[in-house]
C-alpha positions in Angstrom: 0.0 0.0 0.0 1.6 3.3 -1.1 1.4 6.0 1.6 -0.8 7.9 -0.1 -3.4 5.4 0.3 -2.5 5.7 3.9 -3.1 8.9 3.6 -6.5 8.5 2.0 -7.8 5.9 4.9 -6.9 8.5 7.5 -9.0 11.0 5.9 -11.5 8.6 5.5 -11.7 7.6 9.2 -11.4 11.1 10.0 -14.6 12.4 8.2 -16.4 9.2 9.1 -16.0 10.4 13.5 -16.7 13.9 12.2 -20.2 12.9 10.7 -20.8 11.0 13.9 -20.6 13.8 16.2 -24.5 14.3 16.9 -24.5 10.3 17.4 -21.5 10.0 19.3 -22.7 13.7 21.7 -26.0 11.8 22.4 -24.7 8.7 24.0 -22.5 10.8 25.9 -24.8 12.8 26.9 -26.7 9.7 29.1 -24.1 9.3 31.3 -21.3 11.8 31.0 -20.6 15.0 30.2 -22.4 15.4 26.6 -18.5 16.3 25.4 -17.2 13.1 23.6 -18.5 14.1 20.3 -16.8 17.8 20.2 -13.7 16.3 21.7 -13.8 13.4 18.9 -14.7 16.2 16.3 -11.1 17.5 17.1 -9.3 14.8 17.6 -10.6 13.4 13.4 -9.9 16.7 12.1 -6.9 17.1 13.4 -5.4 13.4 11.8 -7.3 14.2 8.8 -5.9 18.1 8.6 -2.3 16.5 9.5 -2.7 13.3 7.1 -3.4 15.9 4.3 -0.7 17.9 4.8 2.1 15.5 5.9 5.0 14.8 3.9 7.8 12.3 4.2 7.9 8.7 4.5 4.9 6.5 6.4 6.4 6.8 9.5 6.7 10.8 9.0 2.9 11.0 8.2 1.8 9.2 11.4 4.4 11.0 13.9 2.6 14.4 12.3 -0.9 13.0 12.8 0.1 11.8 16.6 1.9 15.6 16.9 -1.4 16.8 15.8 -3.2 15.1 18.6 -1.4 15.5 21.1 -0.8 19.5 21.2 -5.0 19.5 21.3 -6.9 20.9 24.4 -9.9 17.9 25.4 -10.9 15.5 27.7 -10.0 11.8 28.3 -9.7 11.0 25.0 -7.2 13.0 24.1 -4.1 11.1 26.0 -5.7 7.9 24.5 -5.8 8.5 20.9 -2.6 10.1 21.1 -1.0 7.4 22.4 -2.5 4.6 20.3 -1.2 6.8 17.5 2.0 6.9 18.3 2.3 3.8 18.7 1.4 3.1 15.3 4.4 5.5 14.0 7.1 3.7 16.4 6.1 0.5 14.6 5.6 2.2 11.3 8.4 1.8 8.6 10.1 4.4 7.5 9.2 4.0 3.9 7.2 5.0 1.2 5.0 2.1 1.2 3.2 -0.4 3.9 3.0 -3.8 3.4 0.5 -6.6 5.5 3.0 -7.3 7.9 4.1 -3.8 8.6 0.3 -3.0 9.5 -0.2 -5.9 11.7 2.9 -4.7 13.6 1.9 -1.2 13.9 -1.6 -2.1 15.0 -0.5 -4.6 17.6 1.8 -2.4 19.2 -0.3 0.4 19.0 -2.8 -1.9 21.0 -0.1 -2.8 23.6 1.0 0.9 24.2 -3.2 2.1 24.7 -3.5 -1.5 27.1 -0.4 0.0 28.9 -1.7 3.2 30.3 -5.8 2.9 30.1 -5.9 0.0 32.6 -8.9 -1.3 30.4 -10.1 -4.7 29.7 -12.5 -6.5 27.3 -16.1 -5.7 29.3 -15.1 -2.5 31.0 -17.4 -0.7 28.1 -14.5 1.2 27.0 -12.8 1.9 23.7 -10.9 -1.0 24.4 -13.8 -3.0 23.7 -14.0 -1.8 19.8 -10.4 -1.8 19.5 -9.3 -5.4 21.1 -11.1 -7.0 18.2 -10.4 -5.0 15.6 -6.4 -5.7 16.9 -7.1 -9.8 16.9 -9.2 -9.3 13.6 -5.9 -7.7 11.9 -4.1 -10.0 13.7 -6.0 -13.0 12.2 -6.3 -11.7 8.9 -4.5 -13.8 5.9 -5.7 -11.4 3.1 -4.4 -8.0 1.6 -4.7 -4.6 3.4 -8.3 -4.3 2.2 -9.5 -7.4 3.8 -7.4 -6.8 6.8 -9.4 -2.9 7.1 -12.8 -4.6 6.3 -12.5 -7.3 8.9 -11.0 -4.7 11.3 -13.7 -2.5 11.0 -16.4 -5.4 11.1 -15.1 -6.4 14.6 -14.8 -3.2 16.0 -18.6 -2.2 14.9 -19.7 -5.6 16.8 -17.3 -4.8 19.6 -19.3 -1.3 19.9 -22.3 -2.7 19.6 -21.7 -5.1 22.0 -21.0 -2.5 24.9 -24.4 -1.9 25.0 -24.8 -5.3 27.8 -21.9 -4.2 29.9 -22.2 -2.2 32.6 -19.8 1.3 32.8 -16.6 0.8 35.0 -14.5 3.9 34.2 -15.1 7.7 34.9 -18.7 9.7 35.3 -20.7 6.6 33.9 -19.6 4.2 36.4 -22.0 6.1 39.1 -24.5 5.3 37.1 -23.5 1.2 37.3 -26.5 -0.9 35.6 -28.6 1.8 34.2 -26.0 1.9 31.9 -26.9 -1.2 30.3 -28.4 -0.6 27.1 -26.9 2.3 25.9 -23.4 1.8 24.0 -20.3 3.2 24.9 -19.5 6.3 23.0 -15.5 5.4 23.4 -15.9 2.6 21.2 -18.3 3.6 18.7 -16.2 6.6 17.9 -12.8 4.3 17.5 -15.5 1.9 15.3 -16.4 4.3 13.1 -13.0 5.2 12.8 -11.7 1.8 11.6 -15.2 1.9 9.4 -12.8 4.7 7.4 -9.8 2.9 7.5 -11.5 0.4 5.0 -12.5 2.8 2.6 -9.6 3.2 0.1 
């Protein structure tokens, strides 16, 4: 995959957490502070903005996009995506192309630095729970970057989906403890619909 194909999947994911805003503001909105989709807003058009612009090799393009994040002013989220970013660009290769086996490294460490800090398991109706599977899913994958995006994204929309029967164990929502059940977590529908771009070339 040629970096500018890279490039073109980040803008998709990007504009694909921007449309979900309203969706992502009114889960939040249940059971914490109504802010995930403004902060998620700025955290997509800032990769998207930084994608576009970035120059230099793969690795080059994802340290800008991480840079991007992490200068930005937000809540929770920020920290997170910035870090599961940058992990993607220490794994990244610093060339003008990506092959299958580069992306399953970068996406696996990326998953290991997130697991490092956010302390969050498979259940916890976190991010974690869109991202885990979307990780095993590339992980799993014997096909060509396409089928590795499309079965990434696939596993991270039923990993967001299936939040919805947890009950919330991390920040404002876990006050709230079963009447939480039911609604989804906004965490890992915004890092679903991100992977949902990553598929589209």
């Amino acid at each position: 995959m040629e970096k500018t194909e890279l490039v073109n999947r980040l803008k998709h994911a990007s504009d694909e957490v921007v449309a979900a805003e309203q969706e992502l503001t009114n889960i939040d909105a249940k059971f914490g502070d109504a802010d995930h989709g403004l902060t998620m807003t700025k955290i997509a058009t800032a990769i998207g903005t930084a994608a576009a612009a970035a120059e230099g090799n793969v690795q080059e393009i994802l340290d800008d996009v991480a840079t991007a994040v992490m200068v930005l002013n937000g809540g929770s989220a920020v920290p997170l995506w910035n870090t599961w970013l940058d992990g993607l660009q220490e794994a990244a290769p610093a060339k003008d192309t990506v092959d299958v086996a580069d992306l399953k490294t970068m996406f696996n460490h990326a998953y290991e630095a997130l697991e490092e800090i956010s302390g969050a398991k498979a259940g916890d109706k976190t991010m974690m729970d869109a991202l885990i599977p979307a990780t095993e899913a590339i992980a799993a994958c014997n096909g060509d970057e396409n089928a590795i995006f499309a079965s990434a994204a696939q596993a991270a929309e039923k990993g967001a989906e299936s939040t919805k029967a947890f009950v919330s164990k991390f920040e404002r929502a876990k006050s709230y403890g079963e009447k939480t059940i039911g609604t989804p977590d906004a965490g890992a529908v915004s890092m679903a619909r991100f992977f949902r771009g990553l598929a589209k070339k």
